[in-house]
N, C-alpha and C positions, 0 to 999 in steps of 0.2 A: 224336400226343401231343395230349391234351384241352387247351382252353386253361385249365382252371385248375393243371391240371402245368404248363402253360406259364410259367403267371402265377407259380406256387409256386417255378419254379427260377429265372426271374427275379428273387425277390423274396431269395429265398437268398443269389443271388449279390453282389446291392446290400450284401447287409448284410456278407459275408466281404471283399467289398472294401474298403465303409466301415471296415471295424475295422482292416485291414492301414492304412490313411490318417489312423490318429488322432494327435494332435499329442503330438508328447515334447519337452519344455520343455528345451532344453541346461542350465538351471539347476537342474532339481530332479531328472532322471532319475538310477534307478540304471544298474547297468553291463548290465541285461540289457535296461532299457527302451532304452539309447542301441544296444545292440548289435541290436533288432528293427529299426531306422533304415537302409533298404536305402543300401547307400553308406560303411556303418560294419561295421570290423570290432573283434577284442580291440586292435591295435594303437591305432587310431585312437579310440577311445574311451576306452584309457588314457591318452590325450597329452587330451584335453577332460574327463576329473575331474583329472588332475594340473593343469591350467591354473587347473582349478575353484578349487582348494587355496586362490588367491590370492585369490579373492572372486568374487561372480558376473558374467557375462557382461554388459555395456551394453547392445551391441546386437551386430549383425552384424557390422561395422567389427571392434567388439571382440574378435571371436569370429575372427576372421581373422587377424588382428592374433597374438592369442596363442596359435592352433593351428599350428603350423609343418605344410604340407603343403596346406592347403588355400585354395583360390582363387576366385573367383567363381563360376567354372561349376562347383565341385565345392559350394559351398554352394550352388547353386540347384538342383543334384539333391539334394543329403541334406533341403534345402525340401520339396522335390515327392515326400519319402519321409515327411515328414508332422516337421521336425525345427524347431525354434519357438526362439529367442532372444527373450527375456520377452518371451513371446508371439505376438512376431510372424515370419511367414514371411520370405525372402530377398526382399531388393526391390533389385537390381543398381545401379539409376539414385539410391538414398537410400546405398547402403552407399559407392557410388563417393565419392557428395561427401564426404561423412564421411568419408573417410581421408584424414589431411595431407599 
């Protein structure tokens, strides 16, 4: 393989990955952007727009809080699936204190 097929399938791959890793905001997604969220199925994404219903998300804390099912390590994966609470990713050590 020529290194610029090299370079080209490399360059390929960065960008199908980057897009699979783009951030879907618990607050504004639809049911298909939360359901591309590796970690999220129809169940689970119907129980996060029903919670929606009530008003948007705080923060993480919040989003735990009113998801029945889900728990630190299950929102540090749906994080690392590219899944954003206004804006920001899962941060374990900020969502802990935050909880009374």
């Amino acid at each position: 393989m020529t290194a610029v097929r090299k370079f080209g399938m490399a360059l390929l791959l960065s960008a199908v990955t980057g897009l699979s890793l783009a951030a879907v905001e618990a607050n504004d997604a639809d049911e298909a952007e939360l359901d591309s969220v590796k970690g999220l199925g129809p169940a689970s994404t119907a129980r996060i727009l029903k919670a929606r219903e009530q008003g948007p998300f705080k923060d993480w804390a919040d989003f735990l809080k009113r998801i029945k099912g889900f728990k630190a390590k299950a929102a540090e994966q749906l994080s690392q699936g590219g899944l954003t609470v206004n804006g920001q990713p899962f941060d374990a050590a900020n969502t802990t204190k935050a909880k009374p």
